[in-house]
Structures are given as structure tokens and as C-alpha cells.
C-alpha positions in Angstrom: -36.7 -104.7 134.1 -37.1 -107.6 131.7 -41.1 -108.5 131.5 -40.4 -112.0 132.0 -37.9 -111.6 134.9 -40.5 -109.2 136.3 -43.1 -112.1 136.3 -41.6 -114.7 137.0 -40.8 -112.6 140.4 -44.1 -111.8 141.3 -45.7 -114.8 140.4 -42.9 -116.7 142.7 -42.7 -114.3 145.4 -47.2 -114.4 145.9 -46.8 -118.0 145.4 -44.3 -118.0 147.9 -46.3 -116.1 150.5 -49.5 -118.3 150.2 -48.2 -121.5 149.8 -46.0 -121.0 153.4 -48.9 -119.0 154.7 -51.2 -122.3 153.8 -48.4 -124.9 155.3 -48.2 -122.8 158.6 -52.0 -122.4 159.2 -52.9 -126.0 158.2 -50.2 -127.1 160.9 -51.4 -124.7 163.9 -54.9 -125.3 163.4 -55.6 -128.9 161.6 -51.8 -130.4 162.4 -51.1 -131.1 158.6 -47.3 -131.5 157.9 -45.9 -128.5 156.5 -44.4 -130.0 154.0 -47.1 -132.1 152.4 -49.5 -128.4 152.7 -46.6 -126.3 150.8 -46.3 -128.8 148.0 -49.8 -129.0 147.1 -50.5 -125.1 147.9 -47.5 -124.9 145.0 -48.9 -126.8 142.8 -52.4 -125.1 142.7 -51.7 -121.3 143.7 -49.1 -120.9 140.8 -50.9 -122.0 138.1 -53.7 -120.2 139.4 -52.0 -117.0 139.5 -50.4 -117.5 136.1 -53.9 -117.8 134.4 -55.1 -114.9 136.4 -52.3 -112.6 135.3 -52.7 -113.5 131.9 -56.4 -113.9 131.8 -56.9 -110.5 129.1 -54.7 -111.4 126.1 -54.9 -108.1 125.2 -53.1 -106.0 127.6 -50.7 -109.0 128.7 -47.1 -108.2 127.9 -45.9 -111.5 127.6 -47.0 -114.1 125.1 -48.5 -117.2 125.5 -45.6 -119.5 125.3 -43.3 -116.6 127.4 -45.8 -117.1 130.1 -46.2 -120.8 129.9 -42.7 -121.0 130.4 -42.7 -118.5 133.5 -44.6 -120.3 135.2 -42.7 -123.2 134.6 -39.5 -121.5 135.8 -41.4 -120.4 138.9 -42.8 -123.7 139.6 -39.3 -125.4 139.5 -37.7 -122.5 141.8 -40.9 -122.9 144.4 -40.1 -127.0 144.3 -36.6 -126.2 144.7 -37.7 -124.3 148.1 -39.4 -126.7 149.2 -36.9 -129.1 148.9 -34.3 -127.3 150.6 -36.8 -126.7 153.2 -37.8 -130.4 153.8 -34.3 -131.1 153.0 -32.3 -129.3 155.6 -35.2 -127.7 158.1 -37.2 -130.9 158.4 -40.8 -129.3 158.4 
């Protein structure tokens, strides 16, 4: 599988995961909107992650500009998701 495809994957899928497992327990337990939580999980867990898988430089596959732009890709599909969630589920 392409390394970059590979990434971009993982780094969406884990920022997936937390970001709806952060919206769903900030609504149970505080009442935060679901929406509002998943944006701002987005926006901090994938960057996060991003600089943690590419924290040693020297056994990173991808280079620095291949990963800027996965996590760039992986930040517009995890928008995109929440869009179409806010959009059509109204959480």
C-alpha cells in the first residue's frame, strides 16, 4: 500500500475514533453539543497525532512536506464528516 494512503488512513481513522469518542462523552456527562466537541477534538487530535508519528525523522517514511500534506488531506476528510454529520444527523 502507498505510504501516504497508508497514513493518511490511520491518522483519519484514530482521529476519527477520539474525536467521536470526545463529542459523545462531553454530551453524556457535561451536555456539550456534539458537534461543537468533534470540531475542536479534530482540530487538536490530528495534528497531534501527525507530529507524534513523525516525531523521529529518521525512521519516518514519509517526508516532511508528504506528511504536512497528509495531514492536511485528513483534516479536510474529518471536516467533511463532520459536516455531513451536523448537516444531515443534526448532532
Amino acid at each position: 500500500m502507498n505510504p501516504i494512503l497508508q497514513e493518511t488512513l490511520v491518522i483519519v481513522f484514530w482521529s476519527f475514533l477520539g474525536s467521536v469518542g470526545i463529542g459523545a462523552l462531553g454530551a453524556l456527562l457535561l451536555d456539550w453539543p456534539v458537534s461543537v466537541t468533534y470540531m475542536l477534538s479534530v482540530l487538536t487530535i490530528g495534528p497531534t497525532l501527525a507530529v507524534l508519528r513523525g516525531r523521529d525523522r529518521a525512521r519516518d517514511r514519509l517526508e516532511l512536506g508528504e506528511r504536512a500534506g497528509v495531514e492536511l488531506l485528513a483534516l479536510i476528510i474529518l471536516l467533511g464528516l463532520g459536516w455531513l454529520g451536523i448537516h444531515y444527523l443534526n448532532i
